[in-house]
Jmol script that loads the backbone (N, CA, C; Angstrom):
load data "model"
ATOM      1  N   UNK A   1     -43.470 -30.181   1.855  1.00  0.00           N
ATOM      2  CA  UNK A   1     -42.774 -30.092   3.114  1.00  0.00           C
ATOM      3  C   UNK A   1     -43.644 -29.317   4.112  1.00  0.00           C
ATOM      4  N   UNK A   2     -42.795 -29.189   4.943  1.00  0.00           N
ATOM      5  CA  UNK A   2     -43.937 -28.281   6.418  1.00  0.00           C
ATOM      6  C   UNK A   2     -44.739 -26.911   5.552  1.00  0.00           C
ATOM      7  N   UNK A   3     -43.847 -26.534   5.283  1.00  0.00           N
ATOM      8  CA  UNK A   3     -44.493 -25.118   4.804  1.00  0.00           C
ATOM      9  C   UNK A   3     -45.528 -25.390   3.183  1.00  0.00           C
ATOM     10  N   UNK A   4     -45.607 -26.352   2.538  1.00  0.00           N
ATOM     11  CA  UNK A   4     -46.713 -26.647   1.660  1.00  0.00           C
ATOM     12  C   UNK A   4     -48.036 -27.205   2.269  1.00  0.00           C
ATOM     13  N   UNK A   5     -47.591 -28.132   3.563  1.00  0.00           N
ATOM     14  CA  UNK A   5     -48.628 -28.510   4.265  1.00  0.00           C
ATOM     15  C   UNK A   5     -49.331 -27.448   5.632  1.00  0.00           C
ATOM     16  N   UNK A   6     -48.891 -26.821   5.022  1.00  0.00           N
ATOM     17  CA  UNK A   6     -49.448 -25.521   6.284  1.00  0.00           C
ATOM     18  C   UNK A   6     -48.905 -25.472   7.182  1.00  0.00           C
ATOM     19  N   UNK A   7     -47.481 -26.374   8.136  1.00  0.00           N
ATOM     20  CA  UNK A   7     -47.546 -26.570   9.648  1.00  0.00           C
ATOM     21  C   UNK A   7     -47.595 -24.786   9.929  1.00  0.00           C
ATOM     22  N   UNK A   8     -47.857 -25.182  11.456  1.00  0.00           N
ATOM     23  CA  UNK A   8     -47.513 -23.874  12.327  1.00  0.00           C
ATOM     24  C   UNK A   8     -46.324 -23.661  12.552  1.00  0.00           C
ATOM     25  N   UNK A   9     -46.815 -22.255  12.941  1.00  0.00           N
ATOM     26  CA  UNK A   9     -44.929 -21.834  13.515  1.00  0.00           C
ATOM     27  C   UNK A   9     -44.331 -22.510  14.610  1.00  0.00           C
ATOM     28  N   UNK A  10     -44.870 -23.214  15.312  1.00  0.00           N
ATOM     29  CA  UNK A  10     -44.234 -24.117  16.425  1.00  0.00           C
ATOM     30  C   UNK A  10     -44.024 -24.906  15.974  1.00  0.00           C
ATOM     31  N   UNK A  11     -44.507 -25.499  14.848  1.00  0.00           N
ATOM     32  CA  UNK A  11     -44.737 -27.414  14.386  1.00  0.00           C
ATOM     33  C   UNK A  11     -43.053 -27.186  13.343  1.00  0.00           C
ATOM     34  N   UNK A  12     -42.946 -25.619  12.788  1.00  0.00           N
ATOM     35  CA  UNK A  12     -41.659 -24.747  12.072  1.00  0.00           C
ATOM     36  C   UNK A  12     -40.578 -25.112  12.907  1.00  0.00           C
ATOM     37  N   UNK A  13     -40.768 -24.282  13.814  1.00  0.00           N
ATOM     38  CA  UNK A  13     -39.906 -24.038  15.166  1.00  0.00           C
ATOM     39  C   UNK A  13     -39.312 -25.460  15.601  1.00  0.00           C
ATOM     40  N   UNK A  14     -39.873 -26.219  16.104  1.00  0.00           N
ATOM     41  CA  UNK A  14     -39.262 -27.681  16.517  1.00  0.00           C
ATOM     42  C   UNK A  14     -38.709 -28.301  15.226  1.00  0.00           C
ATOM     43  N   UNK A  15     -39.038 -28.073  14.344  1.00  0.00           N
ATOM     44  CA  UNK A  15     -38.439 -28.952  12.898  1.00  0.00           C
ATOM     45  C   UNK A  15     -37.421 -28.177  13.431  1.00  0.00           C
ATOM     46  N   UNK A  16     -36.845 -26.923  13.349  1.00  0.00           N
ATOM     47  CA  UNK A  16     -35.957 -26.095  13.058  1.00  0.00           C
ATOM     48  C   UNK A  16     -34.671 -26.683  13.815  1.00  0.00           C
ATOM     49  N   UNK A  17     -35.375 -26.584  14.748  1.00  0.00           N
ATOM     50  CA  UNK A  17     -34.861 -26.959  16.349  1.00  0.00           C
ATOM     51  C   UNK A  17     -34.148 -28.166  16.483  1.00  0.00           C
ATOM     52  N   UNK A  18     -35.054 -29.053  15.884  1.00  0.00           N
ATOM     53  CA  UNK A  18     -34.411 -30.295  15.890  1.00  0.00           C
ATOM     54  C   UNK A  18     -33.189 -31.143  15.212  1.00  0.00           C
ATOM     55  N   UNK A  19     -33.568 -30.161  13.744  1.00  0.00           N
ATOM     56  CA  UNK A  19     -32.179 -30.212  12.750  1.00  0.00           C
ATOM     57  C   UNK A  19     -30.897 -29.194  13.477  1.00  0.00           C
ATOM     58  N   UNK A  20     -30.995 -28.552  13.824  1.00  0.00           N
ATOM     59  CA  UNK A  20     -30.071 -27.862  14.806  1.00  0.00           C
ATOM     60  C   UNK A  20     -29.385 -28.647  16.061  1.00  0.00           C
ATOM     61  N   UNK A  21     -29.884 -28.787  16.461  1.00  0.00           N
ATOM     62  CA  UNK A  21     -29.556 -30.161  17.177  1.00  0.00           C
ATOM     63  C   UNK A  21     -28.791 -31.191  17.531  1.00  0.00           C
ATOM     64  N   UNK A  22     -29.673 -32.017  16.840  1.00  0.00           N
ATOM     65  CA  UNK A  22     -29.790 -33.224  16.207  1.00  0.00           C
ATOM     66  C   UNK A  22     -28.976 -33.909  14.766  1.00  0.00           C
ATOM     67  N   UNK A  23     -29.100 -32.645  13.743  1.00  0.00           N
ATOM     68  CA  UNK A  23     -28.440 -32.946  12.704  1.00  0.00           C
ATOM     69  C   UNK A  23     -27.186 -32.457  12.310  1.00  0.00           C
ATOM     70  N   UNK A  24     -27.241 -30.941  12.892  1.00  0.00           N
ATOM     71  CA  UNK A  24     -26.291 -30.094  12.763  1.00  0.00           C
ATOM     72  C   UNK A  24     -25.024 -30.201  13.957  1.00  0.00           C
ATOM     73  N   UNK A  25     -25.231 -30.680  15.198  1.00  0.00           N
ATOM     74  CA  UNK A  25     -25.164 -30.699  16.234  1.00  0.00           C
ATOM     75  C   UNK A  25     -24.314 -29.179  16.719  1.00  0.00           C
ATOM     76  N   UNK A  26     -25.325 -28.428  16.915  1.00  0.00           N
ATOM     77  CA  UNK A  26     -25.350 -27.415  17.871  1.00  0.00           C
ATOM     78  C   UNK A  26     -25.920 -27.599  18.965  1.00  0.00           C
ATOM     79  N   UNK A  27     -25.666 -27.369  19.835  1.00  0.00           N
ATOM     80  CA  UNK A  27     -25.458 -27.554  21.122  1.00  0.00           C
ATOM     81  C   UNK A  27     -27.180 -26.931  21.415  1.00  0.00           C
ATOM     82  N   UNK A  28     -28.085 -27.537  22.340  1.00  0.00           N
ATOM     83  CA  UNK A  28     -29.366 -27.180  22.670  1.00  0.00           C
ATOM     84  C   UNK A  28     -29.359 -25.979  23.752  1.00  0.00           C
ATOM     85  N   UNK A  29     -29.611 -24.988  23.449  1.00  0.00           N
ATOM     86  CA  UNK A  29     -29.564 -24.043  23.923  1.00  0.00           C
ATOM     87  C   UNK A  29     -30.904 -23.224  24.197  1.00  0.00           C
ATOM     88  N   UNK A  30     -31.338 -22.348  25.061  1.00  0.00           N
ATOM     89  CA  UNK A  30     -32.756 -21.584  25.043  1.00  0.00           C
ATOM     90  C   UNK A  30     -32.385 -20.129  23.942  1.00  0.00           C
ATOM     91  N   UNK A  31     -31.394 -20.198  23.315  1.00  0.00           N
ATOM     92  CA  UNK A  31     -31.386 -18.692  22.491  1.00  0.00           C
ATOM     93  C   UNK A  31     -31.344 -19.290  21.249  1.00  0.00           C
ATOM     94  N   UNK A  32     -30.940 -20.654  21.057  1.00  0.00           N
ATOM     95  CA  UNK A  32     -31.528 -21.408  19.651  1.00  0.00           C
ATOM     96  C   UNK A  32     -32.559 -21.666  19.783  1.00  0.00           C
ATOM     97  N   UNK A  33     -33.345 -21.964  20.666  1.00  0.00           N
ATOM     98  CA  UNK A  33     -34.835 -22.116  20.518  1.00  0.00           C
ATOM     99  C   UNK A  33     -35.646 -20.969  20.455  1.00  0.00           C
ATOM    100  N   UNK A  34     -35.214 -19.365  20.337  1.00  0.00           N
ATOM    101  CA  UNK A  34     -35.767 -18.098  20.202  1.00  0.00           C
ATOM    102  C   UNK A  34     -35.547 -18.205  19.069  1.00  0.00           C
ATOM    103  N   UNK A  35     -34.467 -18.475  18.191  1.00  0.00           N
ATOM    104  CA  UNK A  35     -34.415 -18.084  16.981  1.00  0.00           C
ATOM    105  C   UNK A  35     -34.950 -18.602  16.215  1.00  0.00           C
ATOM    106  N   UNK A  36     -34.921 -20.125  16.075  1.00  0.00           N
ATOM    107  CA  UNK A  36     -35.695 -21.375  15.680  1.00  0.00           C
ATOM    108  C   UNK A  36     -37.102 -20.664  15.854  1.00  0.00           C
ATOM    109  N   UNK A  37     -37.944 -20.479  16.988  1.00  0.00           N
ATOM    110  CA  UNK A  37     -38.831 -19.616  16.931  1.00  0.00           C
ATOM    111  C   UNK A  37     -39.546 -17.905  15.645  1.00  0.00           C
ATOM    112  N   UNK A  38     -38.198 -17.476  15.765  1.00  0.00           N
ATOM    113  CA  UNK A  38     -38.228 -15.807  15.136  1.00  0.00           C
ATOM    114  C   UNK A  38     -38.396 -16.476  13.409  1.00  0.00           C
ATOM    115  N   UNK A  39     -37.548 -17.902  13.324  1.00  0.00           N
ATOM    116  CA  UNK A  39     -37.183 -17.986  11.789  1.00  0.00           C
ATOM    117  C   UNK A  39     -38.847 -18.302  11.616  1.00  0.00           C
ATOM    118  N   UNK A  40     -39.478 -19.412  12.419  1.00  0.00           N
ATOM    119  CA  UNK A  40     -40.680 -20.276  11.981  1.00  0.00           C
ATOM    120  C   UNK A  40     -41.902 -19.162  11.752  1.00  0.00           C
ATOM    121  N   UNK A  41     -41.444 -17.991  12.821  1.00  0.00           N
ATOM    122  CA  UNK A  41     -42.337 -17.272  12.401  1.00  0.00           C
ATOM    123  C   UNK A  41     -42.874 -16.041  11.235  1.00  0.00           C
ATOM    124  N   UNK A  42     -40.998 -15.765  10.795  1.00  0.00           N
ATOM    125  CA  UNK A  42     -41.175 -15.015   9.838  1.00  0.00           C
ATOM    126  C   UNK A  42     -41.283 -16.154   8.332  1.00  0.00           C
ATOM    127  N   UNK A  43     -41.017 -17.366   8.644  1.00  0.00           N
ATOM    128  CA  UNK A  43     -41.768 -18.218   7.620  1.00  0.00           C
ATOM    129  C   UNK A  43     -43.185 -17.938   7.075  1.00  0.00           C
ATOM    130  N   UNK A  44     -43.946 -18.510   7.912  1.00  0.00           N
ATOM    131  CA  UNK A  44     -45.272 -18.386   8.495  1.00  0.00           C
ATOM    132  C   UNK A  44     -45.959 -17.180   7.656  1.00  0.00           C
ATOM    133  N   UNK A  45     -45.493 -15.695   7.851  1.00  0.00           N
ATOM    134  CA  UNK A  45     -45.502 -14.452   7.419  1.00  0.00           C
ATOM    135  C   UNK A  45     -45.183 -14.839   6.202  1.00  0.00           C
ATOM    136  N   UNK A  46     -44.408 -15.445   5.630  1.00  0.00           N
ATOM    137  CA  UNK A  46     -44.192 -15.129   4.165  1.00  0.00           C
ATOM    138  C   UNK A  46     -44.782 -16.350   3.293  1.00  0.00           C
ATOM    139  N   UNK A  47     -45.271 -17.107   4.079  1.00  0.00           N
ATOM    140  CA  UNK A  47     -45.890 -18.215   3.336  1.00  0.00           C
ATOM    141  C   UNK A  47     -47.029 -17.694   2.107  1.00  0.00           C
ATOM    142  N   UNK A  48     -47.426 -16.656   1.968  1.00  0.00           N
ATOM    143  CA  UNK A  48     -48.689 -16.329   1.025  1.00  0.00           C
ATOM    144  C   UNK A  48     -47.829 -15.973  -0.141  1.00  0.00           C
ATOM    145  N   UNK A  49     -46.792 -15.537   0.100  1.00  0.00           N
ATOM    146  CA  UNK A  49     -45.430 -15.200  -1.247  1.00  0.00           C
ATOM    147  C   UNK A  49     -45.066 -16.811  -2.128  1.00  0.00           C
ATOM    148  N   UNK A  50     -44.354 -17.607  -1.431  1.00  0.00           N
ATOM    149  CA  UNK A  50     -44.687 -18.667  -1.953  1.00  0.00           C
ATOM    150  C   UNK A  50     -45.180 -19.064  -2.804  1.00  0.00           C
ATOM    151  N   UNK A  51     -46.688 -19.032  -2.564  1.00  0.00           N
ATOM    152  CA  UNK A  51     -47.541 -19.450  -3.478  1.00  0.00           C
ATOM    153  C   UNK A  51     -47.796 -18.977  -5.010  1.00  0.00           C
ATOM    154  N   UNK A  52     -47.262 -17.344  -5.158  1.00  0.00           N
ATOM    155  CA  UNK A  52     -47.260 -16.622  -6.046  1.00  0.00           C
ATOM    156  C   UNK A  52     -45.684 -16.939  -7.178  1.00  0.00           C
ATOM    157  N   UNK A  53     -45.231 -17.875  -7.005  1.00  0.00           N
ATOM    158  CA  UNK A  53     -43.671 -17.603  -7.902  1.00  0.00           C
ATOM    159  C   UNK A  53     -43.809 -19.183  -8.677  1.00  0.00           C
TER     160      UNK A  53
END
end "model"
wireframe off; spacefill off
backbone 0.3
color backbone group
């Protein structure tokens, strides 16, 4: 998935974003797109953990 294939935290962020959305249907908002943001990035950060389990 994104996070085995390396994406970035933006490439995170819009996945995030989009299932929110789109799938979930929450309403598109600019404070879901901060968070969608905060999540992709503390992904990102923990991606080297991952690899270890």
């Amino acid at each position: 998935m994104l996070m085995d294939e390396g994406a970035t935290g933006r490439e995170i962020a819009d996945y995030l974003y989009t299932v929110a959305t789109e799938h979930m249907g929450l309403t598109a908002h600019a404070r879901l797109a901060e968070k969608s943001e905060q999540v992709a990035q503390l992904l990102v950060q923990l991606r080297p953990e991952f690899g270890t389990h």
